[in-house]
C-alpha positions as CSV (number, residue, x, y, z in Angstrom):
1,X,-324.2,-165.7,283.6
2,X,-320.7,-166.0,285.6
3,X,-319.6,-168.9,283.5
4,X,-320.7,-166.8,280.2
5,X,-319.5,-163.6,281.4
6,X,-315.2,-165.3,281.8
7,X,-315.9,-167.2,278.4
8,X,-316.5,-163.9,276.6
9,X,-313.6,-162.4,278.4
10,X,-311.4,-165.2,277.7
11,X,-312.3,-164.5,274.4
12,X,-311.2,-161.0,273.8
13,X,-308.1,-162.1,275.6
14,X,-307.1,-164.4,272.7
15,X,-308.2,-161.6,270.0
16,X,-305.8,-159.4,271.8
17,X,-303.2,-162.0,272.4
18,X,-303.8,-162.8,268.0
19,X,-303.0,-159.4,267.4
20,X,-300.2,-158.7,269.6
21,X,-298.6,-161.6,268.2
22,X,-299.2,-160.5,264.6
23,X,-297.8,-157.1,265.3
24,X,-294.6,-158.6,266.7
25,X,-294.5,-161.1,264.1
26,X,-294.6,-158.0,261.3
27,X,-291.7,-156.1,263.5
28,X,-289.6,-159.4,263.9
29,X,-286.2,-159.9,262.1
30,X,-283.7,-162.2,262.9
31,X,-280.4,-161.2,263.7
32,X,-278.0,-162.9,261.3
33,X,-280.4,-161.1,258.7
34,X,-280.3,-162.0,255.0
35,X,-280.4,-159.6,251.8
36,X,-283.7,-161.0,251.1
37,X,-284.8,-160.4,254.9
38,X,-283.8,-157.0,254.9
39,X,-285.4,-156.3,251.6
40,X,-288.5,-158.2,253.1
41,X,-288.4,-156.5,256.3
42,X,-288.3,-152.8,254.8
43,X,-291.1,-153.6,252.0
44,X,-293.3,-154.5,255.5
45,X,-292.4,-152.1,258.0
46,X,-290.9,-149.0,255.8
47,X,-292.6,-145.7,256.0
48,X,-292.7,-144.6,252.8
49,X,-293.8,-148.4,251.5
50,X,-296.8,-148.4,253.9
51,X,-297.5,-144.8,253.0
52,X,-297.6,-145.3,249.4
53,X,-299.7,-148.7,250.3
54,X,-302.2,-146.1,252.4
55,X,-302.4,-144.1,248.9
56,X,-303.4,-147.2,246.9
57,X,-306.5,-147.7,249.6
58,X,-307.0,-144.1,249.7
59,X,-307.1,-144.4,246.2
60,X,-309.2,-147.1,245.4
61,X,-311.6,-145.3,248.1
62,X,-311.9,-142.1,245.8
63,X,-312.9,-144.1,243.2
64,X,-315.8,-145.9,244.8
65,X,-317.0,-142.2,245.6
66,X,-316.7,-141.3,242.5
67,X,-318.8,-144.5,241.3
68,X,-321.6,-143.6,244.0
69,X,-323.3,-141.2,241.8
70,X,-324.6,-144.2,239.6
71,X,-326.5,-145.1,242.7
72,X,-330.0,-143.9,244.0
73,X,-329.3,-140.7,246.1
74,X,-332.4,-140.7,248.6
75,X,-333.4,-137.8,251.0
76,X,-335.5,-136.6,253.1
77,X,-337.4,-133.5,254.3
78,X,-338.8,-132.5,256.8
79,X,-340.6,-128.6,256.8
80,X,-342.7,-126.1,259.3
81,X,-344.5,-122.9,258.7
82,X,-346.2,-120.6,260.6
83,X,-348.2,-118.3,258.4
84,X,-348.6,-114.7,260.3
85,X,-350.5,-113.5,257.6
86,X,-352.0,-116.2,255.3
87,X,-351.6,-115.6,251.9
88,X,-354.4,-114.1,249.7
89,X,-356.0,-114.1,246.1
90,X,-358.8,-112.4,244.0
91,X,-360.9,-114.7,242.2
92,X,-363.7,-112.7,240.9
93,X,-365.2,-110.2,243.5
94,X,-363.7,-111.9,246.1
95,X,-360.5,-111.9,247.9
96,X,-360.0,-115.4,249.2
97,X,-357.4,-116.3,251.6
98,X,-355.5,-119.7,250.0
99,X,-353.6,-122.0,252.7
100,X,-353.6,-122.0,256.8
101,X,-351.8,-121.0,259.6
102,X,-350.2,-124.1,260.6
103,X,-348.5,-126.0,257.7
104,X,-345.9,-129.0,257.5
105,X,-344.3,-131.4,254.6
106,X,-342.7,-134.7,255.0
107,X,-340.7,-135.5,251.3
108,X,-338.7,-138.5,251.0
109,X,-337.1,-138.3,247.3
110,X,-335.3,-140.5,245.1
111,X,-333.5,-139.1,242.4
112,X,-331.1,-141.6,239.9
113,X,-328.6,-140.5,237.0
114,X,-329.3,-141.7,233.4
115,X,-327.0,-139.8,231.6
116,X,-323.9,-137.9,233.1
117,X,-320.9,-137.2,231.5
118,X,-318.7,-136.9,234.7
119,X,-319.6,-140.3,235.9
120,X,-318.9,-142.2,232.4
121,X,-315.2,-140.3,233.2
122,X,-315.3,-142.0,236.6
123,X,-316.1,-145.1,235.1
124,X,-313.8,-145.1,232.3
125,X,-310.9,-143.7,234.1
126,X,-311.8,-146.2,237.5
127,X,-308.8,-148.6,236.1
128,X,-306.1,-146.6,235.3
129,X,-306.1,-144.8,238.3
130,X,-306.2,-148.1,240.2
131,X,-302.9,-148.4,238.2
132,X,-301.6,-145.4,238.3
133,X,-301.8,-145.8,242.3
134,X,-300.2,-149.4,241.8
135,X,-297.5,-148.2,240.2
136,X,-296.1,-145.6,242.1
137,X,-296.3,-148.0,245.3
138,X,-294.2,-150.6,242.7
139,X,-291.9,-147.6,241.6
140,X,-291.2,-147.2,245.8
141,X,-290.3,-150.6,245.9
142,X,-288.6,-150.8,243.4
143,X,-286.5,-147.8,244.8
144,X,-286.5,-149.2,248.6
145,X,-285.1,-152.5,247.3
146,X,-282.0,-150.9,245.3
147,X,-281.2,-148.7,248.8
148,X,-281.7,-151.1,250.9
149,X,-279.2,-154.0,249.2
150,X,-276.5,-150.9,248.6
151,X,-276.8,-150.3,252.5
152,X,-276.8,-154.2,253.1
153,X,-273.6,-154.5,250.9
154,X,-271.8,-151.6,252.3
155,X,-271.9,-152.5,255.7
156,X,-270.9,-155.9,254.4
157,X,-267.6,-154.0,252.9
158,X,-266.9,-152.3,255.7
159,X,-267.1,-155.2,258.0
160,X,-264.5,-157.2,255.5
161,X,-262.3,-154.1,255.7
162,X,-262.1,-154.1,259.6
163,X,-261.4,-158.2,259.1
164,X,-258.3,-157.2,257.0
165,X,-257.3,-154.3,259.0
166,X,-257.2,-156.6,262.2
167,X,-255.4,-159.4,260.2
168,X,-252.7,-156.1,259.1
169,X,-252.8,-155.8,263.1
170,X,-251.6,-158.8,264.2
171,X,-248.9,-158.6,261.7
172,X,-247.7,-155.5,262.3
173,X,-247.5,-156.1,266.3
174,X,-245.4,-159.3,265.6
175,X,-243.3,-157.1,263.2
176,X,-243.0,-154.6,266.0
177,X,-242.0,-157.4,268.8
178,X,-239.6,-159.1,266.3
179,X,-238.0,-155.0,265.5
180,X,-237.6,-154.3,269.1
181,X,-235.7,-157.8,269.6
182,X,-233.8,-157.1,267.1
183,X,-233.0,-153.6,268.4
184,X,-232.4,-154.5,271.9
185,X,-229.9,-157.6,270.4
186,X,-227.9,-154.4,268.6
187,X,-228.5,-156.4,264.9
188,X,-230.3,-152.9,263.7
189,X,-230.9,-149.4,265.2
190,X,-234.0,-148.3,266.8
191,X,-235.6,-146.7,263.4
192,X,-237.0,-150.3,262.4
193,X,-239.4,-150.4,265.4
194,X,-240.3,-146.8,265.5
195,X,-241.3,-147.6,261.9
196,X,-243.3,-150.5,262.7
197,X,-244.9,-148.2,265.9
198,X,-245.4,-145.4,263.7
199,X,-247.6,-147.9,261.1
200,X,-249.0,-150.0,263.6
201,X,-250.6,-147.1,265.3
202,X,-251.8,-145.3,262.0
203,X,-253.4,-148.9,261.2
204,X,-255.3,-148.9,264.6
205,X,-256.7,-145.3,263.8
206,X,-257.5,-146.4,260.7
207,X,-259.3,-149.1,262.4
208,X,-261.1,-146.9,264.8
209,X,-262.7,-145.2,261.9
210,X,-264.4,-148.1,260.2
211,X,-265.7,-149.3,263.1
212,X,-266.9,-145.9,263.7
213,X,-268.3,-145.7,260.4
214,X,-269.9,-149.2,261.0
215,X,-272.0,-148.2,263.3
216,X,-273.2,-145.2,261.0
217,X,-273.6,-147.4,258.5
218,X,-276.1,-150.0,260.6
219,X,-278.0,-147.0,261.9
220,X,-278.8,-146.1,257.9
221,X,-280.1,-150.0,257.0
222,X,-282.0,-149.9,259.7
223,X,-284.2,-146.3,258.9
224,X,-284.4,-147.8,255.5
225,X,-285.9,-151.3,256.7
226,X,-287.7,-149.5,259.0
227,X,-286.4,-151.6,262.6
228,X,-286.0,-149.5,265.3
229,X,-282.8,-148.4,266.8
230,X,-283.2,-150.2,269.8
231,X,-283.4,-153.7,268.0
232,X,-280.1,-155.8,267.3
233,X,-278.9,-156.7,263.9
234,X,-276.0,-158.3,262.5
235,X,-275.7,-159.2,259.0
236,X,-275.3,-162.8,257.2
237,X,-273.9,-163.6,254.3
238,X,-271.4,-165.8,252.0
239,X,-268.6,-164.3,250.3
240,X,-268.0,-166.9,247.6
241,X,-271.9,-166.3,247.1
242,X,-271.4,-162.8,246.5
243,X,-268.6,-163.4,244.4
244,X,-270.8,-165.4,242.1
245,X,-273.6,-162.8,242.3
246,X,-271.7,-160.3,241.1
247,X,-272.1,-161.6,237.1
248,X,-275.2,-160.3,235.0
249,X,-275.7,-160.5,231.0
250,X,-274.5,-157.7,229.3
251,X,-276.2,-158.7,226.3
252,X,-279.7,-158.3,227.7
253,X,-281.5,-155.6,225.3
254,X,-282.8,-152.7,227.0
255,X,-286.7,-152.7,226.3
256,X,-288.6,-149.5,227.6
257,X,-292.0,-150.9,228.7
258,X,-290.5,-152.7,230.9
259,X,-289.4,-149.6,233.1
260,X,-291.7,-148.5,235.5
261,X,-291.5,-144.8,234.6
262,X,-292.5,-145.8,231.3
263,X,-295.3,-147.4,232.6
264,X,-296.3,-144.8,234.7
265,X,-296.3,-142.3,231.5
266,X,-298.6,-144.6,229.3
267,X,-301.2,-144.5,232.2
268,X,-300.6,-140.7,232.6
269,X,-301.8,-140.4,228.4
270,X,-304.6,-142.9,228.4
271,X,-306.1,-141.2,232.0
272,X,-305.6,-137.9,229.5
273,X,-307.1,-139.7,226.5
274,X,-309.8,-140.2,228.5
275,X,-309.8,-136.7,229.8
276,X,-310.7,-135.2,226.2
277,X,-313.6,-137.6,225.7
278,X,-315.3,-136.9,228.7
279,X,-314.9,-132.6,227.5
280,X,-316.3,-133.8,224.2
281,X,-318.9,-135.6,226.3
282,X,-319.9,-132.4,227.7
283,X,-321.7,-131.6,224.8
284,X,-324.3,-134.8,225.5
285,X,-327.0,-133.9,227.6
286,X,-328.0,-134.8,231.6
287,X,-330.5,-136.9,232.0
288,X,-331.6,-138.3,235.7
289,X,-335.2,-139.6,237.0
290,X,-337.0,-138.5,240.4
291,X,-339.4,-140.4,242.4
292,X,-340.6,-138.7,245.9
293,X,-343.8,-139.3,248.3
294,X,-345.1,-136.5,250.6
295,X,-347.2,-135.9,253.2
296,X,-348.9,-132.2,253.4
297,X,-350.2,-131.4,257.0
298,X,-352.3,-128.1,257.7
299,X,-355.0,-127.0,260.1
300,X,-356.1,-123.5,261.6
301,X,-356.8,-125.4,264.9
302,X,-353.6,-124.9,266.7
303,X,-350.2,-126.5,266.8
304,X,-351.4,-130.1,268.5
305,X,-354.0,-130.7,265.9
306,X,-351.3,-130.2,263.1
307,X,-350.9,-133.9,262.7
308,X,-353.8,-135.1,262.8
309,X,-354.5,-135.6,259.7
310,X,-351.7,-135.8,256.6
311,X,-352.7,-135.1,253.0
312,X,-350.1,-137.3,250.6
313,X,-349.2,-136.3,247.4
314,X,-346.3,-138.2,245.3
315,X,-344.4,-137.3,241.5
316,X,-342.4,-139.5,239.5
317,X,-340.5,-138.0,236.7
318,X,-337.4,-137.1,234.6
319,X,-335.1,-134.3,233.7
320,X,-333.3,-133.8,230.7
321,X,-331.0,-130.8,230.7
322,X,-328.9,-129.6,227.7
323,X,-326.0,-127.5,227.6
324,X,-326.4,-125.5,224.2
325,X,-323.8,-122.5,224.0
326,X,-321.1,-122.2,226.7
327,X,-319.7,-119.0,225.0
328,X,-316.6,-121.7,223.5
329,X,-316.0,-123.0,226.9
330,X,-315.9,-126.5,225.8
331,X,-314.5,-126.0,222.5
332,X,-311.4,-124.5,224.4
333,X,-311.3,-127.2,227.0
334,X,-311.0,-130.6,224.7
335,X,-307.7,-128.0,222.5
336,X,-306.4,-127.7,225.5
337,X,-306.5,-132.1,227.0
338,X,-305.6,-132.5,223.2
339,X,-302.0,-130.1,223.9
340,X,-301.9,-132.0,226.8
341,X,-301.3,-135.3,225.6
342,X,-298.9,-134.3,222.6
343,X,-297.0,-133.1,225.5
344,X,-296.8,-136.2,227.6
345,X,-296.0,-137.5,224.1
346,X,-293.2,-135.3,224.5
347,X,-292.5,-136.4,228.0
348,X,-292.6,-140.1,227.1
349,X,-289.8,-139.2,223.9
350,X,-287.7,-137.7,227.1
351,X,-287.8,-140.4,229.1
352,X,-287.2,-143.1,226.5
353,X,-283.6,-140.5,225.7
354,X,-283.2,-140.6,229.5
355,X,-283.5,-144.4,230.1
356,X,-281.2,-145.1,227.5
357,X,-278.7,-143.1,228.7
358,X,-279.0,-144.0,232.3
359,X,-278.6,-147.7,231.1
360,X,-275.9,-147.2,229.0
361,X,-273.8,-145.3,232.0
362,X,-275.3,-148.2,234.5
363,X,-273.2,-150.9,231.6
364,X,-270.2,-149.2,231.3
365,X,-270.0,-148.7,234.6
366,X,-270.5,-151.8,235.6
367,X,-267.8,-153.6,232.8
368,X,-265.5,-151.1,234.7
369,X,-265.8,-151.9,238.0
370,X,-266.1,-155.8,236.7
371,X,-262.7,-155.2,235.3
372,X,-261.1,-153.3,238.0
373,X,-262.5,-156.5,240.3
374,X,-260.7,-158.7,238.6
375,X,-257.6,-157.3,238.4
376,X,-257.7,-156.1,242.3
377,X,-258.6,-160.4,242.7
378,X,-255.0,-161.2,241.0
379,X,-253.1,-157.8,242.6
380,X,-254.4,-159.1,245.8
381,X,-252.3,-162.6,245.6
382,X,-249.5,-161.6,243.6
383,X,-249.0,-159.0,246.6
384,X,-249.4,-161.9,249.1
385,X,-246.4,-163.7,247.5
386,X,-244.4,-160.3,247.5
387,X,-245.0,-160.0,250.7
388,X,-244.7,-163.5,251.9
389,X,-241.0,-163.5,249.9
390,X,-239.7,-160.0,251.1
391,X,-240.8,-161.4,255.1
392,X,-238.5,-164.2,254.4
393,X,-235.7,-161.9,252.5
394,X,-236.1,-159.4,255.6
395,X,-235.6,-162.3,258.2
396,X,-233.1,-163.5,256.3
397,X,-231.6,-159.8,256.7
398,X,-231.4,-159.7,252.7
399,X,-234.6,-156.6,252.7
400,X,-234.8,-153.6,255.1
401,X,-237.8,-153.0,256.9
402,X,-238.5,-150.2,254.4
403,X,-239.1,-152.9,251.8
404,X,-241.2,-155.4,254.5
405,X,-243.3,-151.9,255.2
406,X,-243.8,-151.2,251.6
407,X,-245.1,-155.0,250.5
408,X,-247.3,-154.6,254.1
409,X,-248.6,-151.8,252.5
410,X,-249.1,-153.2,249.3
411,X,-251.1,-155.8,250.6
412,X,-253.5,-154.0,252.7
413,X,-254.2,-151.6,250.2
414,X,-255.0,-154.6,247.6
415,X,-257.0,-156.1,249.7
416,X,-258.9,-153.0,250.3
417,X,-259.1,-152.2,246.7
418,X,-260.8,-155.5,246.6
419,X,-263.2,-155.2,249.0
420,X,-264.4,-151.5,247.2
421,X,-264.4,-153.4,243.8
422,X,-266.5,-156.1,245.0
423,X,-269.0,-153.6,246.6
424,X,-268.5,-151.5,243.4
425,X,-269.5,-154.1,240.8
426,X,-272.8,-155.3,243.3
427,X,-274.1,-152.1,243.3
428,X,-273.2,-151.4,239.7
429,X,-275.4,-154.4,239.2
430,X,-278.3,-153.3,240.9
431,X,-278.4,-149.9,238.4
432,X,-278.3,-152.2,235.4
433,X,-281.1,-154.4,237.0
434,X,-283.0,-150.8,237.5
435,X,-282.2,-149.4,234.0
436,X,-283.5,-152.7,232.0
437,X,-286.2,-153.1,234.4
438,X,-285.8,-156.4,235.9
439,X,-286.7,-155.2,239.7
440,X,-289.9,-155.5,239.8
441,X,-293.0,-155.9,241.9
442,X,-296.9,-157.1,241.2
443,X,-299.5,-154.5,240.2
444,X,-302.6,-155.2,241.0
445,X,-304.8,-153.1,238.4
């Protein structure tokens, strides 16, 4: 018994070992996370992923109740009577007294549905709403995965901004050293290195502010992916790979069905279809069959001698029932689920308008920020070789330090126009991908 007794807890042990594991499995991340890992990450452990996940189960749950009533509904009943004063009838002359003091039933009944106009609706409809409840969880996906790879390329922006910045650093503290020497030598007068204190310390404020934001920016990917606060998480990625995943086709055709809120639409008018059959199928009639088995105990004898003997009785049968006149009722109802689909024809016009324009705003956006990229890649390196020659000019004592200040300038604010382009034309990418429809998830229907 010992040795049986440690085996079964040894057991449980490695259940609950199993499960810990899987739960920290489904929480784990690594730190040098990917776009894909992120987007992973947040379709696993997001709230309003799993929540729209607990409405598909929910879902499919409701449907299988509704199904039940195709089954056999079985009862049971149980009754007691005490009869004060025992019923009476006149037969003849005679005023007989018909049952006894002490009565009791046992009924176990069966009843099963034939014909029912509300379950061939359940039936009929059991599919789409499995879809219906598919596709919103897609259409949250969908959703998650366009915020979630904005976040993931912002904070990637940022980061490359506060790169630059300290690379503007550096440069202007060796600008400030080599102003002071110069000051202190008596080649120029102090404004030069007040200059270069002035800039260097609005650069180290400007700094302080995307780091700031950095962390802001963190804190925001990581509600959307759902990883706590509390867990570290650094980004990892390849700039020349983002480069060449900024390109889409343009010429792609925009085709409706393929949007999910399309979709969602044509299962809205076929659950509504099926809505105005099932009122015309109100005029069929209801048809179920019964089956029960009793047991009738009496006696005049007292309460112990009730069940001493059982009389059974048992019925098998059917009922038909047949709505005639509802005073229009019906009539009124299947007008009415026949207005309602012209409107979600209506609605599906609106949408179709409203996809097309949200596309064609997604393109032109996105050719725009395509364009300004490129010309911020080629303003970045022509303002490196300004730069680069004024620096020389300037040591040479040809330029000012106005002019080095004003090509330092240049440059950081290319390269920071850059870096915004490049986030720019990624996320105009991901609202063309959303307007033709090409983020998109498995439904199970």
């Amino acid at each position: 018994m010992r040795r049986t007794y440690l085996s079964l807890l040894l057991f449980l042990f490695t259940i609950m070992h199993g499960q810990a594991q899987d739960s920290l499995q489904t929480a784990y991340i690594s730190e040098n996370a990917t776009l894909q890992e992120c987007i992973d990450f947040a379709l696993k452990n997001q709230a309003s992923i799993q929540q729209a996940l607990i409405d598909e189960e929910i879902g499919k749950r409701d449907i299988a109740s509704a199904l039940s009533g195709w089954f056999p509904q079985i009862s049971a009943d149980a009754s007691y009577n005490y009869n004060i004063k025992i019923p009476t009838n006149v037969i003849g002359d005679q005023i007989i007294q018909f049952g006894q003091k002490h009565t009791s039933a046992v009924v176990f009944q069966a009843d099963q549905k034939i014909l029912d106009p509300s379950l061939l609706q359940a039936s009929k409809a059991a599919k789409y709403v499995r879809l219906q409840n598919a596709q919103n969880t897609e259409n949250s996906k969908i959703n998650m995965t366009v915020a979630v790879s904005k976040a993931f390329y912002d904070v990637l922006t940022t980061e490359e901004q506060v790169k630059i910045i300290d690379e503007n650093i550096a440069r202007l503290k060796k600008q400030l050293n080599d102003a002071t020497a110069r000051y202190k030598t008596g080649l120029v007068d102090k404004t030069d290195y007040k200059r270069a204190q002035i800039t260097l310390s609005t650069t180290e404020a400007e700094k302080k502010r995307a780091v700031e934001s950095i962390k802001y920016k963190y804190a925001y990917l990581k509600e959307l992916i759902g990883l706590g606060m509390d867990h570290p998480l650094t980004l990892s990625y390849n700039a020349n790979a983002m480069e060449g995943e900024m390109l889409i086709d343009t010429t792609e055709q925009l085709q409706y069905e393929r949007r999910i809120e399309y979709q969602q639409l044509q299962t809205q008018k076929s659950l509504q279809q099926l809505n105005t059959q099932y009122n015309k199928w109100t005029f069929l009639p209801n048809l179920s069959a019964f089956y029960n088995y009793a047991w009738d105990y009496r006696t005049n004898n007292g309460l112990s001698s009730l069940y001493d003997m059982g009389y059974p009785r048992s019925v098998f049968g059917l009922t038909l029932s047949l709505p005639i006149f509802q005073g229009t009722k019906r009539i009124q109802e299947i007008r009415k689920s026949k207005l309602q689909e012209t409107r979600i024809d209506w609605d599906i016009v609106n949408v179709k308008n409203q996809i097309n324009t949200q596309y064609q705003q997604a393109l032109a956006t996105y050719k725009s920020n395509l364009n300004d990229w490129r010309i911020a890649k080629e303003n970045v390196e022509l303002s490196k070789d300004v730069y680069n020659t004024i620096k020389l000019q300037y040591d040479a004592g040809i330029k000012t330090y106005l002019d080095l200040m004003t090509a330092e300038t240049d440059l950081r604010t290319t390269q920071l126009n850059y870096l915004n382009a490049m986030y720019s034309v990624l996320s105009g990418k991901l609202d063309v991908q959303q307007a033709l429809g090409d983020i998109t998830f498995n439904q199970q229907q």
